[in-house]
TIRO-2110 file (N, C-alpha, C; in Angstrom, 1 decimal):
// TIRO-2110
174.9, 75.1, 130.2, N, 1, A
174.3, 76.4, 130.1, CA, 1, A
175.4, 77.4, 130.3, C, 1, A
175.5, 78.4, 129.3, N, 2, A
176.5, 79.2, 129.8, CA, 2, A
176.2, 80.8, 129.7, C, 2, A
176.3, 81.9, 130.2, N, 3, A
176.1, 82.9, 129.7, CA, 3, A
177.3, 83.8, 129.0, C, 3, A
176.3, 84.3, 127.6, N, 4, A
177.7, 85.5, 126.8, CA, 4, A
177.2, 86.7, 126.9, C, 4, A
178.1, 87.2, 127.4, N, 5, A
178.1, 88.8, 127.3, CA, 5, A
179.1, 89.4, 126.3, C, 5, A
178.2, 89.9, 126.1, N, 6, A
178.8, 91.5, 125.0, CA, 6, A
178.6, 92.5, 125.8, C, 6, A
180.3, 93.7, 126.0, N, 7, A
180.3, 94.5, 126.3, CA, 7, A
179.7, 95.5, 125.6, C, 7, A
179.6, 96.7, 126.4, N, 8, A
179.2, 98.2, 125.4, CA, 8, A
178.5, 98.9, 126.4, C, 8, A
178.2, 99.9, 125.7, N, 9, A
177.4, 100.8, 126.5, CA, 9, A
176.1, 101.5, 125.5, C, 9, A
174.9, 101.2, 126.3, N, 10, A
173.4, 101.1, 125.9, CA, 10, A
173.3, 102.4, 124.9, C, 10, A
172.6, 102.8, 124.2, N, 11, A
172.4, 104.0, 123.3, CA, 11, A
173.1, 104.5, 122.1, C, 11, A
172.2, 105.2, 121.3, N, 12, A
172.4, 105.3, 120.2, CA, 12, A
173.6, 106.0, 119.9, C, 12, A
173.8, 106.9, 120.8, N, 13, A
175.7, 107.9, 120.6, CA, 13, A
176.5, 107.1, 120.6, C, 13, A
176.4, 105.6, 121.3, N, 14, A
177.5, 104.9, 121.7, CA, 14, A
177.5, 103.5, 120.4, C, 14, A
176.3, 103.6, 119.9, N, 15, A
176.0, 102.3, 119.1, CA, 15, A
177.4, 101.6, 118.1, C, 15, A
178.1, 102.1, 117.4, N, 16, A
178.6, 101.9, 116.1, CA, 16, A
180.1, 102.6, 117.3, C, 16, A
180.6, 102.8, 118.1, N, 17, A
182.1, 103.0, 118.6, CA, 17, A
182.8, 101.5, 119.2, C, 17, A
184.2, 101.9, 119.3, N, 18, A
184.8, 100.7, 119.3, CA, 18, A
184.4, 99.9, 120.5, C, 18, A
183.9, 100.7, 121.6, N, 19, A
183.8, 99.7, 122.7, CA, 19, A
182.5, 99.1, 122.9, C, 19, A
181.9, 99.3, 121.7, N, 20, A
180.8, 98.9, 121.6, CA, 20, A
180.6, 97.3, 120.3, C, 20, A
181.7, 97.0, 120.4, N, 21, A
182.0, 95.9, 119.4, CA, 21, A
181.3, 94.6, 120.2, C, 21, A
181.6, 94.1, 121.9, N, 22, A
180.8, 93.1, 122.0, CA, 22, A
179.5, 93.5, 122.1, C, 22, A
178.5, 94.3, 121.8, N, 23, A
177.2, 94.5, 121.6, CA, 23, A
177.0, 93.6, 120.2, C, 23, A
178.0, 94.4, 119.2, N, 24, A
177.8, 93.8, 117.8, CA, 24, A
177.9, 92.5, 117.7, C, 24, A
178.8, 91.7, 118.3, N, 25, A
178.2, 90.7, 118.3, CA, 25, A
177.8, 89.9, 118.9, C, 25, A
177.0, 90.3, 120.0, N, 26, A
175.8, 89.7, 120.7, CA, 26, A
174.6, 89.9, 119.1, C, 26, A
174.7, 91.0, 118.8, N, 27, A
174.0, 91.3, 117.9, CA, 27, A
173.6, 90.0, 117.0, C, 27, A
175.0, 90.3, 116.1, N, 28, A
175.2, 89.0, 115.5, CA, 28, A
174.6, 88.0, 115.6, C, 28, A
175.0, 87.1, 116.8, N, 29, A
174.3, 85.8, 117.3, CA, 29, A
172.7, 85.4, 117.5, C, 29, A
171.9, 86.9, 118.0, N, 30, A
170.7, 87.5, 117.8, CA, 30, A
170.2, 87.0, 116.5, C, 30, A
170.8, 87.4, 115.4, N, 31, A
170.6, 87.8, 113.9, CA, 31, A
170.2, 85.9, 113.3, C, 31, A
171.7, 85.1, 114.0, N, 32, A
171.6, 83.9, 113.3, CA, 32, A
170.5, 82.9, 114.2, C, 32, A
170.0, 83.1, 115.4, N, 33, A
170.1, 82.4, 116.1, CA, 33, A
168.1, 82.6, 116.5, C, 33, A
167.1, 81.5, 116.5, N, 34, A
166.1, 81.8, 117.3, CA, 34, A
166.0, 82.3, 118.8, C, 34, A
166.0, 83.1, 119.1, N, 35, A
166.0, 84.0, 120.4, CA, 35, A
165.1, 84.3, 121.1, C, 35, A
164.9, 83.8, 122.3, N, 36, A
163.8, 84.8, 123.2, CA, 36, A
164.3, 85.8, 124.2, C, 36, A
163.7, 86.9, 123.9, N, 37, A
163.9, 88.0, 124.5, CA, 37, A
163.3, 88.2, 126.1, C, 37, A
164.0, 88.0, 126.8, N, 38, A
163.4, 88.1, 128.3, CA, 38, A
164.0, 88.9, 129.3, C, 38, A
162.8, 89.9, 129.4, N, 39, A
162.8, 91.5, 130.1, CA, 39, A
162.0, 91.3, 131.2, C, 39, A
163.4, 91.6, 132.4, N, 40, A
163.2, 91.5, 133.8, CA, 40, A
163.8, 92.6, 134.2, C, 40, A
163.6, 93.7, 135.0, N, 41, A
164.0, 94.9, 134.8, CA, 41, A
165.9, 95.1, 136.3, C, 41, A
165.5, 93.6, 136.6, N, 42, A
166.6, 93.5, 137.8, CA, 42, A
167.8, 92.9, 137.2, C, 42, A
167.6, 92.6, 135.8, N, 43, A
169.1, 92.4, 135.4, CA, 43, A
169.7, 93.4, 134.5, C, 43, A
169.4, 94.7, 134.5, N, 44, A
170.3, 95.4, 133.9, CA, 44, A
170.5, 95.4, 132.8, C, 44, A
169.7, 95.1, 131.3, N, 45, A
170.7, 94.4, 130.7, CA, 45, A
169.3, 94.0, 129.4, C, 45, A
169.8, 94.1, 128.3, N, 46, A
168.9, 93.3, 127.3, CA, 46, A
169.3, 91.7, 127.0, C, 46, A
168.5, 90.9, 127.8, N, 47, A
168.9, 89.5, 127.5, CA, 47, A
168.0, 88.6, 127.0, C, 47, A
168.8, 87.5, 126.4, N, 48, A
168.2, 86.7, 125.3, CA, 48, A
168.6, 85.5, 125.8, C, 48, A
167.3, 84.1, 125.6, N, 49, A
167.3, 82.8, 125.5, CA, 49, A
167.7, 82.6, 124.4, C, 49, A
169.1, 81.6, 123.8, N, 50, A
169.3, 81.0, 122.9, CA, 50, A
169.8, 79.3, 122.7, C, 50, A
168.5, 78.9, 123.0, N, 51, A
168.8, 77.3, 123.1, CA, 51, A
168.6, 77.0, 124.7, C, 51, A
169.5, 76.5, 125.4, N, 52, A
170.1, 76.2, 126.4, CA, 52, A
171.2, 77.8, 127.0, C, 52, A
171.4, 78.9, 126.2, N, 53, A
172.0, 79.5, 127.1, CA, 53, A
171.8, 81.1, 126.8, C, 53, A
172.4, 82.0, 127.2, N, 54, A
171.7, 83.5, 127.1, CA, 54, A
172.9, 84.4, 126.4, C, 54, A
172.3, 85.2, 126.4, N, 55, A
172.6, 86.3, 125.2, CA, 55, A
172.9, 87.6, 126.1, C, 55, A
173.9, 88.2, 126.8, N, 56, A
173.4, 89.6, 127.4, CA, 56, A
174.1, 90.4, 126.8, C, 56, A
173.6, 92.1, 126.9, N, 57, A
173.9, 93.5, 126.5, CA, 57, A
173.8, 94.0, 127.6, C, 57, A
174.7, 94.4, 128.9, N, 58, A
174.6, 94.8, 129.9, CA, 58, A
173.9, 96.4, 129.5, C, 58, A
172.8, 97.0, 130.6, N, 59, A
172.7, 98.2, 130.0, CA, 59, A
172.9, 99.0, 130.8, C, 59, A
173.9, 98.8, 131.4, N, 60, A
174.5, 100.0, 133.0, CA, 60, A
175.3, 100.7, 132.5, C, 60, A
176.1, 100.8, 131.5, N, 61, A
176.9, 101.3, 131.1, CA, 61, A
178.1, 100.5, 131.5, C, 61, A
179.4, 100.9, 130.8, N, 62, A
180.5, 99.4, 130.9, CA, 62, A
181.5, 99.4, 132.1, C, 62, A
181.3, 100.8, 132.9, N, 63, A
181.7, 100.8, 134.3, CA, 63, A
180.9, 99.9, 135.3, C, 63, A
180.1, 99.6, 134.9, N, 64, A
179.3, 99.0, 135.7, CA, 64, A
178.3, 97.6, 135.0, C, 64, A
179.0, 97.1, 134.1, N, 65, A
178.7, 95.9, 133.4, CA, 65, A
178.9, 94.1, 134.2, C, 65, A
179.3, 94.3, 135.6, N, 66, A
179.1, 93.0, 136.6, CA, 66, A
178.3, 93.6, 137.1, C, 66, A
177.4, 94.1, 137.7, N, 67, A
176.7, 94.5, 138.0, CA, 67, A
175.2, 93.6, 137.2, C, 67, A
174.8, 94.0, 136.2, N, 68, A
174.0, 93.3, 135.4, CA, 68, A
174.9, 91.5, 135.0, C, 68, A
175.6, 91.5, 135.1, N, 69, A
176.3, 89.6, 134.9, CA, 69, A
176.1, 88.8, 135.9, C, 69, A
176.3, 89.7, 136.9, N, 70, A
175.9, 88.9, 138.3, CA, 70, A
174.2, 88.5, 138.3, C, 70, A
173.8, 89.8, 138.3, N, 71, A
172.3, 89.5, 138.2, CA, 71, A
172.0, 88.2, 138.0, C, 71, A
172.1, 88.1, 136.2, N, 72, A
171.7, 86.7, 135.4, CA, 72, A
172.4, 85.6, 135.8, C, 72, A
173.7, 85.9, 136.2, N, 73, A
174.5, 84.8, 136.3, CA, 73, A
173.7, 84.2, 138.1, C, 73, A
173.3, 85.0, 139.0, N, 74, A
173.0, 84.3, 139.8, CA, 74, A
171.4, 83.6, 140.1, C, 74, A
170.7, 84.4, 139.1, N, 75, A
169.2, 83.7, 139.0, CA, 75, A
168.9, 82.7, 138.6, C, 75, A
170.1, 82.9, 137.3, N, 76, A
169.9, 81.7, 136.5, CA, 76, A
171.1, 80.5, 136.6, C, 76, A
171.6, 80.8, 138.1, N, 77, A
173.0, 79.4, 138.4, CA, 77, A
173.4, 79.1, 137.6, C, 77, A
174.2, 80.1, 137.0, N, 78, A
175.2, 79.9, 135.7, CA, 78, A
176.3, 79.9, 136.3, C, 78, A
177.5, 79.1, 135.6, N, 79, A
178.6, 78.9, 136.4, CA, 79, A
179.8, 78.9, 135.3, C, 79, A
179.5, 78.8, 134.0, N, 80, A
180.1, 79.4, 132.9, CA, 80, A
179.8, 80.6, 132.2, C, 80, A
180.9, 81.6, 132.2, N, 81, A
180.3, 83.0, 131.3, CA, 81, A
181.4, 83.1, 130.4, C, 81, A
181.2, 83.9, 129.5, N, 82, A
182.1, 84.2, 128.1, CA, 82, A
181.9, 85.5, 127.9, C, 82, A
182.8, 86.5, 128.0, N, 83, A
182.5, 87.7, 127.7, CA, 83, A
183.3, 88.4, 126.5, C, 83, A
182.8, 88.8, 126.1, N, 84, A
183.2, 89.1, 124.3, CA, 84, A
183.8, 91.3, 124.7, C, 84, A
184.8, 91.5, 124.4, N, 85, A
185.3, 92.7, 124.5, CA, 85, A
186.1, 93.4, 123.7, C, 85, A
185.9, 95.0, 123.9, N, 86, A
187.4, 95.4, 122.8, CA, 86, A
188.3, 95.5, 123.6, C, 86, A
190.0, 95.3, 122.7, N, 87, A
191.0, 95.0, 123.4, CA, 87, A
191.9, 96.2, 122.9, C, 87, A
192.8, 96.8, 123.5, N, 88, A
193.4, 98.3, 123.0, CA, 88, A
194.5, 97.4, 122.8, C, 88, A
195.0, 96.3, 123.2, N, 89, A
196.6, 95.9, 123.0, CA, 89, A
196.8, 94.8, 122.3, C, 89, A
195.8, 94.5, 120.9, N, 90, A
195.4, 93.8, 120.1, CA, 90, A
195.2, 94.9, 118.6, C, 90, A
195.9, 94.5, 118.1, N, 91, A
195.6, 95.4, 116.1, CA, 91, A
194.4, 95.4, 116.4, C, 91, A
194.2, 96.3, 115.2, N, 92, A
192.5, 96.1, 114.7, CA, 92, A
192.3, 94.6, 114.1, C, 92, A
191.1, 94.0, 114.3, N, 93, A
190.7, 93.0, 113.5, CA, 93, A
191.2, 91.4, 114.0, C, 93, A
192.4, 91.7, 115.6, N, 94, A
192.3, 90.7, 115.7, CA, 94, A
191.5, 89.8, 116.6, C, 94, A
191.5, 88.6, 117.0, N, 95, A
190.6, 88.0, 117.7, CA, 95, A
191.1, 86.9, 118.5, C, 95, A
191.5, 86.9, 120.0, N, 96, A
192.0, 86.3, 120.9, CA, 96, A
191.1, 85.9, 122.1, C, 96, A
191.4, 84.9, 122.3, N, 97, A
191.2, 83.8, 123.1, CA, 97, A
191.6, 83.8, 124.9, C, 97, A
191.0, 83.8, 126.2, N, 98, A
192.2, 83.8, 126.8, CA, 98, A
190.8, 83.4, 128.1, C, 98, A
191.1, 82.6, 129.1, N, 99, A
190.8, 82.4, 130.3, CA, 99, A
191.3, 82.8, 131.4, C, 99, A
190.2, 83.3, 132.1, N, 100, A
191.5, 84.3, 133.3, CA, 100, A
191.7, 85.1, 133.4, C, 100, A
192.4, 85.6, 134.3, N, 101, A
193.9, 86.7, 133.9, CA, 101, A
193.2, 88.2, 134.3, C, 101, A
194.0, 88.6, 134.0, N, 102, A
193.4, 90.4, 134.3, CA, 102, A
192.8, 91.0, 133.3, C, 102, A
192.4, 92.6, 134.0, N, 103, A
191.4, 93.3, 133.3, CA, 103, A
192.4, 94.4, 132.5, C, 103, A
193.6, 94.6, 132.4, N, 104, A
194.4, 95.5, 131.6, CA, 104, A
193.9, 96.6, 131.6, C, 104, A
193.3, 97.1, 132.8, N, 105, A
192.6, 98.5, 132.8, CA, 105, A
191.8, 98.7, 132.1, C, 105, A
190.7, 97.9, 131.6, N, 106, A
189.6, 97.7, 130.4, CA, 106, A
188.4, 98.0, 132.2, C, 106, A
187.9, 99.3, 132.3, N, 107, A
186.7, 99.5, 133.2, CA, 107, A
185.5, 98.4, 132.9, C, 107, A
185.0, 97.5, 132.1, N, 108, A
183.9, 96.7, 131.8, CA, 108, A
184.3, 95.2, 132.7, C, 108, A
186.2, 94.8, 132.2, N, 109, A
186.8, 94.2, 133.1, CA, 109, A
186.6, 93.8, 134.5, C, 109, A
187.1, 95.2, 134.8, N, 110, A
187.1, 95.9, 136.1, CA, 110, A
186.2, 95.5, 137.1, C, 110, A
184.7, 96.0, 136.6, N, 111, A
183.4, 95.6, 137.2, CA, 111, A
183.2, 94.6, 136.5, C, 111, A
183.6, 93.6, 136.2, N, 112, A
183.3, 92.0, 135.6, CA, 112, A
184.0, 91.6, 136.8, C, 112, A
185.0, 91.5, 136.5, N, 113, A
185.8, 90.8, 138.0, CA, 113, A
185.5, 90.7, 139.2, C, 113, A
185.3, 92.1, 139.7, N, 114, A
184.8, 92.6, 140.9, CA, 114, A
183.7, 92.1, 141.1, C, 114, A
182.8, 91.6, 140.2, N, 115, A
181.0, 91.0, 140.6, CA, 115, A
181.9, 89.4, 140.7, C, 115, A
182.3, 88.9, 139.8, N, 116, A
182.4, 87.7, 139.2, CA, 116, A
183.7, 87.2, 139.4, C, 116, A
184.2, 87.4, 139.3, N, 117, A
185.9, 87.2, 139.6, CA, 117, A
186.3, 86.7, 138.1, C, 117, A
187.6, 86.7, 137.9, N, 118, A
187.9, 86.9, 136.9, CA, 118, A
188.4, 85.5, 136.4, C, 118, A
187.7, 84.6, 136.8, N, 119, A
187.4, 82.8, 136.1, CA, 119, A
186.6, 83.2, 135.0, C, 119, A
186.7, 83.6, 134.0, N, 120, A
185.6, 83.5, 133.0, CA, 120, A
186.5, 83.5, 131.8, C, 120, A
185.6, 83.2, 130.3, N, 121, A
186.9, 83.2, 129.4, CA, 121, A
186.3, 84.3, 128.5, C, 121, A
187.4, 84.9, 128.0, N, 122, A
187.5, 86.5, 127.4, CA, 122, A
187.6, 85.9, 125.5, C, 122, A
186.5, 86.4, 125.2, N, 123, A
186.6, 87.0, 123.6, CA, 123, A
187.1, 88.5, 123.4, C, 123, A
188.8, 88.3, 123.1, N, 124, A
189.3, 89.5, 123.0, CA, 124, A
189.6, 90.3, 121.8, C, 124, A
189.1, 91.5, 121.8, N, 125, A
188.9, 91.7, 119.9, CA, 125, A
189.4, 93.1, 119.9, C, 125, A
190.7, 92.9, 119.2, N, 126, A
191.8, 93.8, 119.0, CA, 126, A
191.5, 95.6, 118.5, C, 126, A
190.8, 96.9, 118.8, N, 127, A
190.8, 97.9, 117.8, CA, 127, A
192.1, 98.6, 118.0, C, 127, A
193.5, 97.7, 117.9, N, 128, A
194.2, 99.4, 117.9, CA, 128, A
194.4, 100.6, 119.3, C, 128, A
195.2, 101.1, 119.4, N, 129, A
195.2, 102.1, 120.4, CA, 129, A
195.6, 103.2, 119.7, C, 129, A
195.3, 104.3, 120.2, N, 130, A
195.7, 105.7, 120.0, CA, 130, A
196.6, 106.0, 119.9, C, 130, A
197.8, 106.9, 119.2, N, 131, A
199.1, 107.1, 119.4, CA, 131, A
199.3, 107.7, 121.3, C, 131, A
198.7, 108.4, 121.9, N, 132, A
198.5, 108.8, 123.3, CA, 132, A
197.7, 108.0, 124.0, C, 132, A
198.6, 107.6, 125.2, N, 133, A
197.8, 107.4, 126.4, CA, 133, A
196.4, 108.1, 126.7, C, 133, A
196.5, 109.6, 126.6, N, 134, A
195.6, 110.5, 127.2, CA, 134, A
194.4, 110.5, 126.3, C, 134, A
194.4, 109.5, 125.1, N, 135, A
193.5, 110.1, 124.0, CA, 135, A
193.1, 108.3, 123.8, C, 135, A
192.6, 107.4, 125.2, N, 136, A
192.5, 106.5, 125.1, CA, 136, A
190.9, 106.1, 125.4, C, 136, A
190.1, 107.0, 126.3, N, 137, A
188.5, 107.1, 126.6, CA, 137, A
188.0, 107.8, 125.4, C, 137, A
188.9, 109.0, 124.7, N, 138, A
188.2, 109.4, 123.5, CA, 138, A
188.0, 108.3, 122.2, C, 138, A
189.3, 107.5, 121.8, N, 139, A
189.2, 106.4, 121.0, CA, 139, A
188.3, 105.6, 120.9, C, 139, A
188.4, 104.9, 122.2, N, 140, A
187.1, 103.7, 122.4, CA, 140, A
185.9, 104.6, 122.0, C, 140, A
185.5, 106.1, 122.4, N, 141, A
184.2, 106.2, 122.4, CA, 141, A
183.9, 106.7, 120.5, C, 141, A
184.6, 106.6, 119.9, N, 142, A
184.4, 106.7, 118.5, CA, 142, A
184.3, 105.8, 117.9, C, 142, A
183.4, 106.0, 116.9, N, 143, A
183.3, 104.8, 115.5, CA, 143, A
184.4, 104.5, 115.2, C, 143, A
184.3, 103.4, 114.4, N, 144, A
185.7, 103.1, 114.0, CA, 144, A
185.6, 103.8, 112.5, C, 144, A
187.1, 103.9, 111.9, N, 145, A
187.3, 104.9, 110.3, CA, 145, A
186.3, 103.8, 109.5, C, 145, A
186.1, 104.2, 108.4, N, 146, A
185.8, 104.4, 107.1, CA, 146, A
186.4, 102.6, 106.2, C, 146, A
188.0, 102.6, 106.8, N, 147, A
188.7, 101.7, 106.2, CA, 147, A
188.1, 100.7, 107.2, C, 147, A
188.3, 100.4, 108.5, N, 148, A
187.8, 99.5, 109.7, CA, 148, A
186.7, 99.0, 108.8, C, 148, A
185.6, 99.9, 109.3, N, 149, A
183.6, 99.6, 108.5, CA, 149, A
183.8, 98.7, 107.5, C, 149, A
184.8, 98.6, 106.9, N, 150, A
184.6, 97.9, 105.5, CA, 150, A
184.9, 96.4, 105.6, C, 150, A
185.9, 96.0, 107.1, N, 151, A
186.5, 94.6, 107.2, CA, 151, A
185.2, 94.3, 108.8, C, 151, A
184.4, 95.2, 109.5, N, 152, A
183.6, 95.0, 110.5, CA, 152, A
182.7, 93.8, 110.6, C, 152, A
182.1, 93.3, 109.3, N, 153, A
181.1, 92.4, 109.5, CA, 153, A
181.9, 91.2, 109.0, C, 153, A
182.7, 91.1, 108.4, N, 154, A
183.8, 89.8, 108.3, CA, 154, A
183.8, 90.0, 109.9, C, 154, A
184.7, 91.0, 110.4, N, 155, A
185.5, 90.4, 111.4, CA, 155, A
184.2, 90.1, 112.6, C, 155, A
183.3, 90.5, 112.5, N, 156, A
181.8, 90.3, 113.9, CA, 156, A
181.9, 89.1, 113.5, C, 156, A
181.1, 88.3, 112.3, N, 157, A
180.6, 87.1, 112.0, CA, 157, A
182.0, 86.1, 112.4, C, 157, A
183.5, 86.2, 112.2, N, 158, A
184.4, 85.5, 112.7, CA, 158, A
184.1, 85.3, 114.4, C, 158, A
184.0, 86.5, 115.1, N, 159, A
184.2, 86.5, 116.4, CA, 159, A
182.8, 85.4, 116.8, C, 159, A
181.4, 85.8, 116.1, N, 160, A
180.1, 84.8, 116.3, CA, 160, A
180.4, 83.5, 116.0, C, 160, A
181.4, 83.1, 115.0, N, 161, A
181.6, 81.8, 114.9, CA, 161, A
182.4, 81.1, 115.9, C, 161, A
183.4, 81.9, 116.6, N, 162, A
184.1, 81.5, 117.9, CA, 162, A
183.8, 81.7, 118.9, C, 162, A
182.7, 82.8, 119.1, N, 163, A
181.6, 82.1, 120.2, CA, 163, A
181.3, 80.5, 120.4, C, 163, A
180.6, 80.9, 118.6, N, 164, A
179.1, 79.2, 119.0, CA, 164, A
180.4, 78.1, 119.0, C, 164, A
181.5, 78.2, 118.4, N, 165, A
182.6, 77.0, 119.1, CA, 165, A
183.1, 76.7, 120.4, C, 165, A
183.1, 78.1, 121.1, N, 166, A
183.1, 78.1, 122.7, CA, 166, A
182.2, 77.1, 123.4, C, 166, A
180.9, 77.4, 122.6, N, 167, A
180.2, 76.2, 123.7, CA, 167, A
180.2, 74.9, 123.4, C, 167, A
180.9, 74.6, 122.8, N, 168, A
181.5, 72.9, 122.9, CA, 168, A
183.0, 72.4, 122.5, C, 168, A
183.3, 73.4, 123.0, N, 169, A
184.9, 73.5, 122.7, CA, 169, A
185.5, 74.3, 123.8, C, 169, A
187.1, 74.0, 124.1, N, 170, A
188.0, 74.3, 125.4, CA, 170, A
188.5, 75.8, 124.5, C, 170, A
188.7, 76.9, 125.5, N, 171, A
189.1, 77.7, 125.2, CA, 171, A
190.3, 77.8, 124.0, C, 171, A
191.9, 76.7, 124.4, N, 172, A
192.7, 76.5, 123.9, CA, 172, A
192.3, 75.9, 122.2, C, 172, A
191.5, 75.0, 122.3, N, 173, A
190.7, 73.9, 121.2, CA, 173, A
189.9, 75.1, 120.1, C, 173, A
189.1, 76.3, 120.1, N, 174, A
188.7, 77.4, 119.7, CA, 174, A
190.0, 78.5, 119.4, C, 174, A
190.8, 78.5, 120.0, N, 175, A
192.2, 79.6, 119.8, CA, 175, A
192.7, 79.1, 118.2, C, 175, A
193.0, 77.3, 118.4, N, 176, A
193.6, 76.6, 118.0, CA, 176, A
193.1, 76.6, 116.4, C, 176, A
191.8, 76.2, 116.4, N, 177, A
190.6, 76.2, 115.2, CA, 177, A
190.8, 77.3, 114.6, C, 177, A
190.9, 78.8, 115.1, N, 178, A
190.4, 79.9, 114.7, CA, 178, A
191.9, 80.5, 114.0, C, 178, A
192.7, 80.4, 114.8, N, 179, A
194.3, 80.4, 114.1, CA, 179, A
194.3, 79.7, 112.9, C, 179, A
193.9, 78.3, 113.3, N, 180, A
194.0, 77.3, 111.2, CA, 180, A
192.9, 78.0, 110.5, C, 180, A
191.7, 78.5, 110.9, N, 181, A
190.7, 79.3, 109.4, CA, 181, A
191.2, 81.0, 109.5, C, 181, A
192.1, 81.0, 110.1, N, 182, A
193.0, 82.3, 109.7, CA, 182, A
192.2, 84.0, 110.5, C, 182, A
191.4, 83.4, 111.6, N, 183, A
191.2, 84.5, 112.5, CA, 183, A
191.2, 84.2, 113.7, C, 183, A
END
């Protein structure tokens, strides 16, 4: 059993911006996947039964997205989680692999860690950074351009397929796969 989270933050202003990419594909997986939807109002969070394991959209906002992981993760004695994120120090479009490690100043990190510690393995999905430091909360909180939109649902449906290989595959084994079909 494992739980996936998709980062983001709940609401329609925030729907379609970069940091709202692991929503999309939680979405995604939603889309291909028989799902039950199960609303408990103490996890924070729109979550979903799929198979043997769960689907979350934390809905605290992404400062506060361990918050709702912990919840699920402790009701439901989960002991494997996958959390799917945007990454500023990744191009657009790419998609990395990684167990561990730090939060790179990613706030959703932040409070992932701090609930959960940071044993969990990271779907890291590249948008680009701003030419400024200072112009790095305004980025994330914008759609992506016009040119992005056009490569978004290739690149979601890639990242959904290296999910559903996560759950029967080693992080390194998924890196390795997704490198040979060229994402």
């Amino acid at each position: 059993m494992m739980l996936i989270v998709g980062l983001g933050n709940p609401g329609s202003a925030y729907a379609s911006t970069r940091h709202n990419i692991g929503f999309m594909v939680i979405d995604e997986l939603t889309r291909r996947h028989s799902v039950q939807n199960i609303s408990k109002s103490s996890f924070e969070g729109e979550l979903f039964k799929m198979g043997q394991h769960f689907l979350l959209k934390p809905t605290t906002f992404m400062n506060l997205s361990g918050r709702s992981i912990l919840a699920v993760k402790n009701f439901y004695k989960i002991d494997d989680v996958i959390v799917i994120h945007d990454d500023l120090d990744l191009p657009f479009g790419a998609l990395r692999f990684k167990s561990g490690g730090g939060h790179g100043g990613h706030n959703g990190l932040k409070s992932t860690d701090a609930a959960i510690s940071s044993e969990y393995v990271r779907v890291r999905m590249g948008i680009g950074k701003p030419e400024h430091k200072s112009q790095v909360a305004d980025y994330v909180l914008h759609p992506f351009t016009s040119d992005e939109q056009t490569k978004l649902s290739v690149w979601i449906a890639n990242a959904a397929d290296a999910v559903e290989m996560l759950l029967n595959n080693s992080c390194s084994d998924v890196a390795a796969k997704c490198s040979s079909k060229g994402f």
